[in-house]
N, C-alpha and C positions, 0 to 999 in steps of 0.2 A: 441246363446242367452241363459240366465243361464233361471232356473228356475222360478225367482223371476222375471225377463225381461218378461219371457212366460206369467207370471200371470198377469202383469202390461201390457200388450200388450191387454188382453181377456176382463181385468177392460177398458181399455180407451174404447175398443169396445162396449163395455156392455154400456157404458155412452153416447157414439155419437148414437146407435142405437136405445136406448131409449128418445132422445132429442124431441122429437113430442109425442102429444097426440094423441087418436084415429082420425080415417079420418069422421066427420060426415055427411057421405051421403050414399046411398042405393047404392050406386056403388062401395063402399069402399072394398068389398070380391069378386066381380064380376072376376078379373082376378086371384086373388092368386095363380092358379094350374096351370095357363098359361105358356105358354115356348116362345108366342113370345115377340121380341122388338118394342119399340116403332116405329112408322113413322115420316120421316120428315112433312109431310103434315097434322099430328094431327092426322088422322086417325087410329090412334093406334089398334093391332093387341084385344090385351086388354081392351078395355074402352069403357063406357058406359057414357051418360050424363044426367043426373038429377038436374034439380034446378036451370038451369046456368052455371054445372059445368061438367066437365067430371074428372075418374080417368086414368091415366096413369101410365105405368109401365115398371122401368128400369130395364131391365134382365143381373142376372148373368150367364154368359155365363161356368164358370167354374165349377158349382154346375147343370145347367141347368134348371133354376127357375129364377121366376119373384122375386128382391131381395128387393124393393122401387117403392111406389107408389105414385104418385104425382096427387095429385088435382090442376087441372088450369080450369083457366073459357072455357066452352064447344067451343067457336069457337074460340081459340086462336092457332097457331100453336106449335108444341113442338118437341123436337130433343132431344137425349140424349149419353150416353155411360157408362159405370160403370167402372170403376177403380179399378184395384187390392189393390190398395196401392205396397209404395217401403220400402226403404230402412229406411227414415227417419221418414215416416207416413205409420205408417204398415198396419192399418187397412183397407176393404175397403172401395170405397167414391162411389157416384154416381155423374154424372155430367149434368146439361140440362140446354139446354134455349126453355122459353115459350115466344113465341111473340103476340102480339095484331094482330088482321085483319088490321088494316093500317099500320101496324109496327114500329108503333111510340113509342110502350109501350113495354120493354121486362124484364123480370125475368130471372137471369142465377144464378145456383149455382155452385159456382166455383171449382177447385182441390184443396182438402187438402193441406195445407203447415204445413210446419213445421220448428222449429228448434232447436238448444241443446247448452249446453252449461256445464261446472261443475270441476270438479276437481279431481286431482287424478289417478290411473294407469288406469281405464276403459275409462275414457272419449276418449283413445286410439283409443278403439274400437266404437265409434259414426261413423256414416255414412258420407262419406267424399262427396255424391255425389248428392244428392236431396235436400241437406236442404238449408234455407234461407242463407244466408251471415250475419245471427247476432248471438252471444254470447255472451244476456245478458236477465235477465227478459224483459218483454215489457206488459202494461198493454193491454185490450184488444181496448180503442180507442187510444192507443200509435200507437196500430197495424193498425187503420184506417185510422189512418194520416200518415201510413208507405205506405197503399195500394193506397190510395189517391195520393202521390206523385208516385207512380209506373203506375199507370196509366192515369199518367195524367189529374186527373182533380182537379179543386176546391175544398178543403175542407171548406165545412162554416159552420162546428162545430157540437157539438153533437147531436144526436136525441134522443127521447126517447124508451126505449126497453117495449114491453108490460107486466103488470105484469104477468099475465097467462102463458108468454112463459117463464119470469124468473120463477116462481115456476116451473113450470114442467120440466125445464134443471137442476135445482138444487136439485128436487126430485130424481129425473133420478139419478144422482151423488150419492145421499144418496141411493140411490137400487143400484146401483152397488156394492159399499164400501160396505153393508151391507152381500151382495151376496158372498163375496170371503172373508168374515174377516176371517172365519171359516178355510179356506185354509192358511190362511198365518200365522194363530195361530197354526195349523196343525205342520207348515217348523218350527216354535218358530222362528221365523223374522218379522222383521219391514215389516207391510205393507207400499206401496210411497203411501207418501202424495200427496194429489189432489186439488185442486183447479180450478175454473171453472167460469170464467167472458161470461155476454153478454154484446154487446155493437152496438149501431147505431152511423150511422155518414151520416150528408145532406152532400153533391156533387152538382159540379154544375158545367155547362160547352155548348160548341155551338155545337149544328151539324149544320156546313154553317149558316144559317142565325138565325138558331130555337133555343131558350134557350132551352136550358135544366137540369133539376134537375133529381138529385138520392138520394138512401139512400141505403149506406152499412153497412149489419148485420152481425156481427160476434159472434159467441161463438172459444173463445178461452180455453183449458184444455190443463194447464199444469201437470207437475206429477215430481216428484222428489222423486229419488231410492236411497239408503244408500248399499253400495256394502262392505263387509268385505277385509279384506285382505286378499292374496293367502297366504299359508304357502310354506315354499322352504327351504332349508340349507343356514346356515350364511359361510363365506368364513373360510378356517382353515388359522391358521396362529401358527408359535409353541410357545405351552404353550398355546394355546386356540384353543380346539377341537371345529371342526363345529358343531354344533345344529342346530332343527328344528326352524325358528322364524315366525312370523306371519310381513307379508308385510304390506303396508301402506294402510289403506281403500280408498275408492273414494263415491263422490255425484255426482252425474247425474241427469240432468234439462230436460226434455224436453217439449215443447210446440205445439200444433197441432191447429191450426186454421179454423173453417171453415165459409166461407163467401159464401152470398148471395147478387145479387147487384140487388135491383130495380132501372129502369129506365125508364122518361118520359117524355113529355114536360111540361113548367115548370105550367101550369095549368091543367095537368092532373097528376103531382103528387100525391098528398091527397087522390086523390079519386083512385087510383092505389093502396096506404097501404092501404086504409080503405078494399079494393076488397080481395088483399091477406092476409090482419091481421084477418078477417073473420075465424069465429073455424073451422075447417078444411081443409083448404087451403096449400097448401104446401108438403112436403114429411112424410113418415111415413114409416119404415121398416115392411117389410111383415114377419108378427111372424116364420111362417114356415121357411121362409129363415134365420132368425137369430139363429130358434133352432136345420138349420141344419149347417149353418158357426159357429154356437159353437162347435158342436160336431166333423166337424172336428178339428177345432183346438185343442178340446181335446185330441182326437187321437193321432192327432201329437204332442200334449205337451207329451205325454204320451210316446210316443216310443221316441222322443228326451231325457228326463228325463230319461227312461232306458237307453239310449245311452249315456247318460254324466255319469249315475252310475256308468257304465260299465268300463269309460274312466276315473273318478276319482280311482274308484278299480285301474284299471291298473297305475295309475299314483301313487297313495299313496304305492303300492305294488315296484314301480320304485323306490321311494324316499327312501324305507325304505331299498332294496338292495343297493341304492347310498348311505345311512347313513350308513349299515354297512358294505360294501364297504371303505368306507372314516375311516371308525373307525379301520379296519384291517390295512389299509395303515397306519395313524398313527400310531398304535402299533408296526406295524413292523419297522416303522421311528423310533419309541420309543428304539425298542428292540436293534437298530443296530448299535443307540446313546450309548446308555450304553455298550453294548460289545465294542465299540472302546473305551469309555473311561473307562471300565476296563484292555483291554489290553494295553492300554497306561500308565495305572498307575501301570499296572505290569510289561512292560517293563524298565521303571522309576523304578522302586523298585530295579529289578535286577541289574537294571545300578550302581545304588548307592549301592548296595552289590558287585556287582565288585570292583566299588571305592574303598570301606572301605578294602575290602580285599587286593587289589592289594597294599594301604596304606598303611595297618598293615604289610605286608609281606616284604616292603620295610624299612617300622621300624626296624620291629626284627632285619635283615641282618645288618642295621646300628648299630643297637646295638651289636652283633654277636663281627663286626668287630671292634667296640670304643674298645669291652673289650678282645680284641686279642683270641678272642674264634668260636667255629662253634657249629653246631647242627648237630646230626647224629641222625639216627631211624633205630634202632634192626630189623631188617627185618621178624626176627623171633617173638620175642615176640610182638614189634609194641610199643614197649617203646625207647622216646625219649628223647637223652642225650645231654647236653652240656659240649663238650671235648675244650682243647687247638686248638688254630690253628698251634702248633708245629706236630699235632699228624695227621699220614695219618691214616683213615676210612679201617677200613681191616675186613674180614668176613662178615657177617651177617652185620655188621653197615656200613649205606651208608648217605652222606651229604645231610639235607636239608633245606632248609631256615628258619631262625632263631623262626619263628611261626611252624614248624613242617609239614610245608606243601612240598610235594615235588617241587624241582629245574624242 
């Protein structure tokens, strides 16, 4: 992942851990320094109950800290697990269901999904193996009536999302954005654009004889990254030396959903949101934990980022042996063109100076003999005579072809 992915990975994080307001109850810091997980039977190693309510706490098991803390009403039961995140939803997620003591009534908040979609030579590189099966925008009750049909129940149409939790998911969004602009003005690159819907939806459906109603909550954040082009050598071809050129950009889409599903029967619906729409109810990341998952990742942004330096050096330092490399090759193509076709055209020269000669020589002779005469050359002096062809060549004068050239 390039640097700009690293940075886009730390913002979504930054946005999903900050989606909740504080936890309002005197139980709210009771476990934070805790290490254990929660119980199946409520009991949690962590929690305290005040008001109605107890806190509970999902522990990160890879950091060894309690990471999310969930408020549910004091006798209800709850179970949990935290999630790394993968491939297509990097960040991590926590997962739990809280059930009612007759277990009519349950809250689960479900695994991240996600998905991608975009254009261009990186979208290559997308994750081929946890994302959803779509590759296209999807508003966030598109997404309700996507998870509605996946699980089988009734969609009967929108709910309403509280205005409290839209402000402070959208506030959330703007402290994120606000927290990294400084970083990406740093790189002199486009920070990805972000956008960030909530959205409800009523459900409806039977267990055996019992109607039943729900409502699924989703915040869906998408992000969309502007990826430059690689640079690489154009292909040589002659008469056009390779150069350095700059490859084709690419946009990269992706979307990370995360859902909660309340469920009841269908007369204890209402009064089920009203229990957990209540200020404080619900999850809340534990500060320490997000300011110690930042810092790793910084670390590791930080030594991967040396490590891609390190790997572009060695790559640009390759490119630029392979350019002149390529430029010697041609030169010497160059060099080896022109020597043949200068010896070519000096052998041609000579040929046609043979011609002309071997011509001429054959002239004069004819002429020699039209006029009944020859050509002798004084051996001595190296002066050359035209005598009869009555006359034999004697001493010093020996016969030579009528140009003076010796027979």
């Amino acid at each position: 992942m390039g640097t700009k992915g690293r940075l886009a990975t730390i913002l979504i994080a930054l946005t999903i851990f900050g989606c909740k307001g504080p936890v309002q109850t005197s139980a709210a810091s009771a476990g934070d320094n805790a290490s254990g997980g929660s119980s199946g039977d409520g009991a949690a190693a962590a929690s305290s109950s005040t008001g109605g309510t107890r806190v509970d706490y999902i522990n990160d098991p890879s950091l060894g800290m309690n990471a999310i803390s969930v408020t549910i009403p004091a006798n209800w039961k709850f179970d949990s697990v935290f999630m790394q995140g993968g491939a297509c939803a990097p960040t991590p997620f926590g997962v739990f269901r809280a059930v009612s003591p007759d277990g009519q009534s349950m809250v689960e908040r479900m695994p991240t999904l996600a998905w991608q979609w975009g254009q261009g030579p990186m979208i290559g590189y997308a994750p081929k193996t946890d994302c959803l099966p779509m590759q296209k925008p999807m508003s966030a009750q598109e997404f309700l009536q996507y998870m509605a049909t996946t699980m089988n129940v009734h969609y009967d149409g929108p709910a309403q999302v509280p205005a409290a939790e839209e402000a402070k998911a959208q506030k959330a969004m703007s402290d994120a954005q606000a927290a990294y602009a400084g970083k990406y003005a740093a790189m002199h690159t486009e920070p990805p654009k972000q956008q960030r819907q909530l959205a409800r939806a009523a459900v409806s459906y039977n267990r055996g004889s019992l109607p039943m109603k729900g409502v699924l909550d989703v915040m869906v954040d998408c992000t969309e990254t502007k990826w430059a082009g690689q640079q690489g050598l154009s292909k040589w071809a002659p008469g056009h030396p390779a150069q350095i050129v700059q490859g084709p950009g690419s946009v990269t889409d992706k979307c990370l959903a995360s859902v909660t599903y309340y469920t009841a029967p269908d007369a204890k619906i209402a009064g089920l949101m009203r229990q957990w729409d209540a200020p404080g109810m619900g999850t809340k990341p534990v500060d320490a934990w997000v300011q110690a998952w930042l810092n790793r990742n910084n670390q590791q942004s930080e030594e991967r980022i040396s490590s891609m330096n390190q790997a572009a050096a060695a790559q640009r330092q390759a490119n630029a042996q392979q350019f002149a490399h390529s430029m010697a090759v041609q030169q010497q193509m160059h060099d080896q063109f022109m020597q043949t076709m200068q010896e070519g055209h000096e052998h041609f020269m000579a040929g046609q100076a043979a011609n002309m000669q071997a011509r001429e020589t054959s002239t004069s002779d004819w002429v020699d003999f039209a006029l009944d005469r020859q050509t002798v050359l004084n051996t001595n002096t190296g002066q050359v005579n035209k005598i009869s062809n009555q006359y034999t060549p004697t001493g010093p004068d020996v016969q030579v072809h009528g140009n003076g050239t010796p027979w």
